[in-house]
N, C-alpha and C positions, 0 to 999 in steps of 0.2 A: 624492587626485586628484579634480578637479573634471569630474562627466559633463556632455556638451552638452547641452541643452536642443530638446526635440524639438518640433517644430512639424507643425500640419499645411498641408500644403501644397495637397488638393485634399480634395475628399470625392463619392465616387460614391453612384448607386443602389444597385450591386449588387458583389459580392465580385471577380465576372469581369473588372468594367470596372476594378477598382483593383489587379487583379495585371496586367491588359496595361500598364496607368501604372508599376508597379513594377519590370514587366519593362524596359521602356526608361528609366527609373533605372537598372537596374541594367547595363544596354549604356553609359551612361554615369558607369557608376563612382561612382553616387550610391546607399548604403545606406539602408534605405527599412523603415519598418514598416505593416501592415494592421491598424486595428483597427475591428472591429465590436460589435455588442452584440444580437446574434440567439444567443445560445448557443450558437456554432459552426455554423449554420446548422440546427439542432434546433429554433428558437423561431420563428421571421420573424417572427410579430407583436411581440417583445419591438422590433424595430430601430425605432428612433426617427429617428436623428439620422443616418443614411447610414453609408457605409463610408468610413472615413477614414486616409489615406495620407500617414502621417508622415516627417520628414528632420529631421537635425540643422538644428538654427536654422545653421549658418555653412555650409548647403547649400542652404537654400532658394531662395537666388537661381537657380544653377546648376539644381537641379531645375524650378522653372516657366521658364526657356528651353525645358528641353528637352520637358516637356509642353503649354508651347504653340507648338511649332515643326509646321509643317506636315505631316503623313502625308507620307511619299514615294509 
């Protein structure tokens, strides 16, 4: 069986700002991964490259509607 291919689809500053993204993925039925590179938040100066918040590549579309749809 062939796995999708994950993509990212935003990249934050910080871990907080990419679980509120993740949370509304997930109000929209879009499965979503975090991944960072601070050691679990034990290193912060290891974080280079932001926190980034991944979707299946045949979600991506679906995902950035609803991350750039307006706050209510």
């Amino acid at each position: 069986m062939e796995h999708p291919e994950l993509v990212v689809v935003r990249t934050f500053v910080n871990r907080i700002e990419a679980e509120l993204a993740q949370s509304a993925l997930e109000a929209g039925d879009i499965d979503s991964t975090i991944v960072d590179d601070d050691a679990g938040g034990t290193q912060p100066p290891l974080w280079l490259g932001g926190v980034k918040l991944l979707v299946r590549e045949n979600d991506a579309e679906r995902a950035n509607e609803i991350l750039n749809a307006p706050n209510p």
